[in-house]
Residue, then its C-alpha position, 0 to 999 in steps of 0.5 A: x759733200x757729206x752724203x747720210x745713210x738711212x738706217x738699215x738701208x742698201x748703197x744704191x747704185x746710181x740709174x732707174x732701178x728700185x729701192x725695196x723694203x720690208x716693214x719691221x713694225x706696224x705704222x700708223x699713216x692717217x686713217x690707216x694702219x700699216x701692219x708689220x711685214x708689208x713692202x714698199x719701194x722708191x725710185x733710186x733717184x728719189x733716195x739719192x736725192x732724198x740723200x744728197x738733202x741732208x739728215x733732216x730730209x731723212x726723217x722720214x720716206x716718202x715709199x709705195x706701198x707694194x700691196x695697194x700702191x698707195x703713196x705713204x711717209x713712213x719712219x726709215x726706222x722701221x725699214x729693213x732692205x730686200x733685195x729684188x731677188x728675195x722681195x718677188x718671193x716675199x711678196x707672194x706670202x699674203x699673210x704679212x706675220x708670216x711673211x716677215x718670219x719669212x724674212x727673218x729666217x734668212x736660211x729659208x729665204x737665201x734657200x728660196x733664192x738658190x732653188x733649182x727645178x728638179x729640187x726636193x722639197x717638203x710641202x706644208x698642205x692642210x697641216x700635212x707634210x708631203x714631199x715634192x718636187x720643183x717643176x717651176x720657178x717663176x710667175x704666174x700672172x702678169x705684174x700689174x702695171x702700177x707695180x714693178x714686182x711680180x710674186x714668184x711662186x713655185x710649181x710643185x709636183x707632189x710625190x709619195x702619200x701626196x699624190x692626187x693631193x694638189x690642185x692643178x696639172x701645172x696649168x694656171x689661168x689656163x697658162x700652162x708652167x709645167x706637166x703632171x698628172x691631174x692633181x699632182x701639182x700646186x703652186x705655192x708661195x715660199x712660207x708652204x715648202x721647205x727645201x731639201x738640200x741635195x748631196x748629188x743635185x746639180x753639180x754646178x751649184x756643188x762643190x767637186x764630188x771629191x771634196x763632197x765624199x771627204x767632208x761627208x763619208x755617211x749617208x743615210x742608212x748608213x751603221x755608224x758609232x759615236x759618243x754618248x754620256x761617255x759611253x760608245x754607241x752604235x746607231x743608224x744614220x737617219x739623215x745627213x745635213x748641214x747647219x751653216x758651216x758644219x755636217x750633222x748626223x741624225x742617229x737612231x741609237x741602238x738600245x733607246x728602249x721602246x721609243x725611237x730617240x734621235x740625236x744630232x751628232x756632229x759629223x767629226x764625232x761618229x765613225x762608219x761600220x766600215x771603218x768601226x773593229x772590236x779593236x776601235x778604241x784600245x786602237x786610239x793613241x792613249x793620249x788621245x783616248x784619254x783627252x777624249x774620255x776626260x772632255x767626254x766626263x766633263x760634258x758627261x758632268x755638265x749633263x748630270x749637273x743639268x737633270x739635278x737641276x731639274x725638279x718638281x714643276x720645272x719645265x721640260x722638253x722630252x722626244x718621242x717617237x720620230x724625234x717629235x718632242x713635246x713640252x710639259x712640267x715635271x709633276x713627281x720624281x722618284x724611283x718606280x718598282x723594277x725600274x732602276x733609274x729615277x723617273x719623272x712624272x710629267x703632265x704634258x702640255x698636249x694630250x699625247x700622253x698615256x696616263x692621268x697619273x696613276x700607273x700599275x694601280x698606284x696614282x703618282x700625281x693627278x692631271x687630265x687623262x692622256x696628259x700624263x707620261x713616266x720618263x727617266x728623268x735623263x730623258x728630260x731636258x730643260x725647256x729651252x722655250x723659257x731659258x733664252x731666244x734666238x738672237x736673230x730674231x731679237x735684239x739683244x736687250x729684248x733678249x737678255x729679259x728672256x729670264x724674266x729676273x724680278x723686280x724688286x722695286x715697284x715701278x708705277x703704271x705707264x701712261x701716255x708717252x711713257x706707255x707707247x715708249x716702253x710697251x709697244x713692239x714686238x716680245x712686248x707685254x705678256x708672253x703666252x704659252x700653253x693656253x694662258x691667253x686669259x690670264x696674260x690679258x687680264x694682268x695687262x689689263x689690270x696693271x699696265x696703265x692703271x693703279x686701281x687695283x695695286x691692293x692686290x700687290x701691296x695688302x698685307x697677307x697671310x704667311x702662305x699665300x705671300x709667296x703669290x703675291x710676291x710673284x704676282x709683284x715682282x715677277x709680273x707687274x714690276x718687270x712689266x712696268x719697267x721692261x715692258x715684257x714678261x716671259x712666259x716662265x713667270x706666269x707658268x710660276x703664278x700658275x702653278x702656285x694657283x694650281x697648288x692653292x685652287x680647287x682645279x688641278x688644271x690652272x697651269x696646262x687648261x684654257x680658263x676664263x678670266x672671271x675664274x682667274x680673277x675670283x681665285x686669286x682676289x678672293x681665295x687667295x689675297x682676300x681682298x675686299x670684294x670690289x662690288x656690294x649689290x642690294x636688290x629689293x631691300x634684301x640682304x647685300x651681295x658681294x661679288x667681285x665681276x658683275x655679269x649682265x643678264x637681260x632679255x633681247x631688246x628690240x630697240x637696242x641694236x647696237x647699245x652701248x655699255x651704258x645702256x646695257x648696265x642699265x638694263x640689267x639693273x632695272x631687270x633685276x632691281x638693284x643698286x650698288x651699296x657703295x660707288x666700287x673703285x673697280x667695276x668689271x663688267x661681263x657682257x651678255x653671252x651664250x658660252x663663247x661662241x653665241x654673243x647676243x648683240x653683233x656690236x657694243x659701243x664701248x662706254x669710255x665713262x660709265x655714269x652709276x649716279x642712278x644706279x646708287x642706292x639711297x643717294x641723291x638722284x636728280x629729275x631727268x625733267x627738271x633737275x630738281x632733287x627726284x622723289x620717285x622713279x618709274x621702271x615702265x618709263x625706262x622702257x618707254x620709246x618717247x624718252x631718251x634710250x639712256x639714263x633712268x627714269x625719276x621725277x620730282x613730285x610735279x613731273x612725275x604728276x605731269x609725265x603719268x597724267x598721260x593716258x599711256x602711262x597712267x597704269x604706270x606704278x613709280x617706286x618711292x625714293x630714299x631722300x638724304x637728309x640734306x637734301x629734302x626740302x631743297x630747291x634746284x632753283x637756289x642749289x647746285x646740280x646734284x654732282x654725277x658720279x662717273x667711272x672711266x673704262x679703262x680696258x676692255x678683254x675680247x674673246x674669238x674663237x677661244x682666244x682673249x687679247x686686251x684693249x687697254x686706254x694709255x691717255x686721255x685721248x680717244x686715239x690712246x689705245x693700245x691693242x695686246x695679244x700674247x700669242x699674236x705670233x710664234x717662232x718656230x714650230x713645236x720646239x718654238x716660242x710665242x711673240x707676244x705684240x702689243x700695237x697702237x690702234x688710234x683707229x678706235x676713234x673714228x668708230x667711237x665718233x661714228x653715228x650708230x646707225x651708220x656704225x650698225x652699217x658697219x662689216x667687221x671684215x671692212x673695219x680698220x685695223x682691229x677695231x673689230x675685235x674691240x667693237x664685236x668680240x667684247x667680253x668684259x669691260x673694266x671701269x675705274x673710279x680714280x677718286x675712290x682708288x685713292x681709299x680703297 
């Protein structure tokens, strides 16, 4: 009998034992989402006998959840096997991102497994690092008995500038795991310590101490030489460790300047202070003093190949002080007085910096105060954040996009099965870097399932502002109709050019907001036609391409709709649309970004502007026939509908003002095309309705933007995008940008308002909350007049 394999799954052996796996990838079962990062498990006897089926049984798994114990069929695709040993230190990790990084880094999880009490450690508390010591392995509360994992945390007595920091005196729940004083100790999961390997730890998990000494004759403090830009060094050993198979040395060169610079040098390259003479290099065997000196130019070559690549608006990493590095884009190069080498002004990403640009009464370039820094230029090296990705954490196709090459071919929006095929996953969508989430959600937003606003990449220009439309095109929406991702370098490109071209200085390092974004490079930059003409009161028309709603609080409105809130503003302020707009982008009402009037809004998925028209043809909300006049007292009116203005024909407006209540009531006259005067609803036909289709809306919490954008017709045709939804490594790291399904829309968008005002966000499904209660700037479409503007 031929026996078939489940992708990515263990051999197991035969008896009772349990199978575990860890979820690569966000799942949809029924009403519920499974978020990548969650655990589940199944019987060995029950994967043999799934097995022992065939293929076709194999499709999918029929798993426990470890985090509920829920019962769930679920795709093996997505389903990478844990090991027993490595899934009780996973589980204890609540944050399911960070628990599959944590799976990921395999060194941290393989270290986790080898830990021995009496370890150091480095502890992650309140974004501190203080170090510690492992004083317990182990659980700390009894597995339930639905489950056959308990997590294991480690007992951590904290040392140093930590003491008096932790929680517990290695007592739990009154349990008792291990002794320290009062507050010395904590018990934390994996993802809050970072092990430290020890030369002289236990001597069983070691190898002999002779072969210690031979591959690693520096410890730290230690005076050692090396190499450096073919010169020879002198330095201190800072720390000595291990990457995979090879020793490293951490050196503090001697003769850096002000700022302590370390560099990381391969073990076989430095020598000890005892072994170092004034006679050390005419010493070497001239052979092989002169290969070393010709590898040492050529990589000396190499370096000097890479700082002239290096010019204005690259960006650049750079160490400071203690080895931290920071990030930043080079603003000015050239020589300074007194100062030999040539050096570069560079606006930092973070305000660690000393200047604004201007140094000893000469201004160099203009950025935010403490962002500015002047370095040698060969302190600066490439941002390796946008030059390619760790291959372990992605595959290799995802990896190769890395550079974000352009596209020169124009793809055409994604929909349905299409857009779910190419954008969903993780480094998906748009990657964010540097405060760039309003712009990352707005380009999604606008390009990658919809073609309304294509002018932007196609109208003719003129000759200066081609080259960001170029970019917009082909390094943006192109790479993102086709590949689905875009790195970040890209939109650092758009943003520096609109830096160059706006008013503010500050488009490529500063939070924005997406209104600011759009009005710049729609109006002052392409010139496009602006997508909205209002008039109000006969004055003269206005042209704008974002509509701000403005409204006072409305009791009756609890929970309104889009619909309702349009209305509203239009009354308030008497306007009406010139034209029908082929894009309408709606802000909804807020105080700044943290006061948001309304708790919930209902997202309208078809927003009707029929009544909303200036001089067209509006029809009587009582009996149909063409209406003459319209009454804004009756559009407050609680007996009437809470939706839909209100206009009548002659008679109805005679009958619905007869009422005492409404006597005082003022009805404005309407404008009555041509065609349409004298006719009856009893022999003509319905007076057609002018309907847009939202088709993305941008939420905001807590300063940060994502995008829900409608792929497909359906209800369920969501897709939910956050460019920064998570982040490999630390400073030195890169964001993931995740773009997921959220089919759970639905069952709120279906819900009656009452029972959805019921509703706590913190019991919504999946991200339904950030949709229904972080709103912040709807997008309408109408696909016929698309097709002539």
């Amino acid at each position: 009998m031929t026996t078939t394999v489940l992708p990515g799954s263990p051999l197991p052996s035969q008896g009772d034992g349990n199978v575990y796996y860890i979820l690569t990838d966000d799942f949809p079962y029924g009403s519920k989402l499974f978020h990548a990062g969650s655990m589940c498990f199944l019987k060995e006897r029950n994967y043999l006998h799934s097995i022992a089926c065939g293929p076709t049984s194999t499709r999918f798994l029929r798993v426990t959840m470890l985090d509920d114990n829920s019962i769930t069929t679920i795709d093996p695709e997505i389903l990478q096997p844990v090991k027993e040993e490595e899934a009780v230190f996973l589980l204890a990790i609540n944050i399911l991102n960070e628990r599959l990084n944590c799976f990921l880094d395999r060194c941290s999880l393989e270290a986790a497994v080898k830990a021995t009490v009496g370890q150091q450690v480095v502890v992650d508390l309140n974004q501190q690092q203080f170090t510690g010591t492992i004083r317990y392995i182990g659980k700390i509360s009894k597995s339930p008995l639905s489950s056959p994992l308990c997590p294991s945390y480690f007992g951590v007595e904290l040392q140093g500038d930590g003491e008096g920091r932790g929680h517990s005196d290695g007592t739990y729940n009154v349990s008792e795991y291990f002794k320290c004083k009062q507050n010395h100790g904590l018990f934390l999961p994996l993802n809050k310590i970072r092990f430290i390997p020890a030369l002289g730890g236990d001597p069983a998990r070691e190898e002999p101490k002779p072969d210690v000494d031979k591959v690693v004759p520096v410890k730290a403090g230690d005076t050692i030489g090396f190499y450096l830009d073919d010169v020879f060094r002198q330095g201190i050993a800072m720390d000595v460790y291990k990457e995979g198979t090879q020793w490293l040395v951490k050196v503090c060169p001697e003769e850096e300047g002000p700022t302590d610079v370390f560099r990381d040098i391969p073990m076989d390259s430095v020598v000890k202070e005892g072994l170092l003479s004034p006679a050390f290099e005419p010493d070497m065997a001239l052979g092989s003093q002169r290969q070393m000196k010709r590898e040492r130019s050529e990589s000396g070559e190499e370096l000097e190949s890479r700082k002239q690549s290096l010019d204005v608006n690259s960006m650049v990493q750079i160490t400071l002080d203690k080895g931290n590095p920071v990030s930043g884009i080079i603003r000015w190069l050239g020589y300074m007085p007194k100062i030999e080498h040539k050096m570069a002004g560079v606006e930092l990403d973070e305000e660690k910096g000393v200047t604004d640009g201007e140094w000893l009464g000469t201004r160099y370039f203009h950025c935010p105060p403490k962002r500015g820094l002047f370095v040698k230029l060969q302190s600066c090296q490439p941002d390796m954040r946008f030059q390619c990705v760790s291959s372990g954490l992605l595959d290799p196709s995802t990896s190769s996009l890395m550079n974000s090459p352009q596209v020169l071919a124009n793809f055409p929006p994604l929909r349905n099965g299409t857009a779910v095929h190419v954008l969903q996953g993780r480094m998906k969508g748009i990657q964010g870097h540097c405060n760039s989430c309003y712009m990352d959600a707005a380009l999604f937003s606008l390009f990658s399932c919809t073609s309304v606003l294509d002018s932007m990449l196609f109208k003719p220009s003129l000759p200066p502002e081609g080259h960001i439309q170029k970019i917009l095109r082909d390094e943006i929406v192109n790479p993102l109709r086709r590949n689905g991702f875009v790195a970040a370098n890209s939109v650092m490109h758009l943003r520096q050019q609109l830096t160059e071209k706006g008013q503010c200085s500050s488009f490529a390092t500063s939070e924005k907001d997406p209104e600011e974004f759009l009005n710049l490079i729609m109006h002052h930059i392409l010139g496009i036609e602006p997508l909205l003409k209002l008039q109000s009161g006969g004055q003269k028309e206005q042209e704008c391409y974002c509509y701000q709603i403005f409204i006072d609080k409305q009791e009756e409105l609890v929970v309104p709709n889009v619909q309702q809130l349009v209305e509203h503003s239009f009354l308030s302020s008497n306007l009406k649309l010139v034209e029908i707009p082929s894009c309408f982008i709606i802000q909804m009402p807020r105080f700044g970004k943290e006061y948001k009037m309304f708790s919930k809004i209902i997202p309208s998925l078809e927003l009707d502007i029929t009544d909303l028209l200036l001089d067209s043809p509006r029809e009587c909300f009582v009996c149909g026939d063409v209406a003459t006049q319209e009454c804004s007292e009756c559009f407050k009116d609680k007996m009437f509908a809470v939706t839909g203005m209100k206009q009548y024909c002659k008679s109805c407006c005679r009958q619905a003002h007869s009422h005492y209540r409404r006597k005082a009531h003022r009805p404005t006259k309407l404008h009555i095309p041509e065609e349409f005067q004298g006719r009856s609803h009893v022999d003509s036909p319905r007076i057609p309705r002018e309907r847009m289709e939202l088709f993305a809306v941008l939420c905001i919490e807590t300063s940060h933007y994502v995008s829900f954008v409608k792929y497909g017709p359906e209800k369920e045709n969501w897709l939910f995008f956050d460019s920064m939804a998570d982040r490999h490594g630390d400073e030195n790291g890169f964001n993931i940008p995740i773009v997921t399904l959220c089919p759970e829309v639905a069952k709120y968008l279906q819900l009656p308002v009452a029972a959805l005002a019921m509703e706590q966000p913190r019991d919504m499904e999946g991200v339904a909350k950030r949709l229904f209660c972080d709103a912040y700037m709807y997008m309408y479409q109408s696909k016929k007049m698309a097709l002539y503007k």
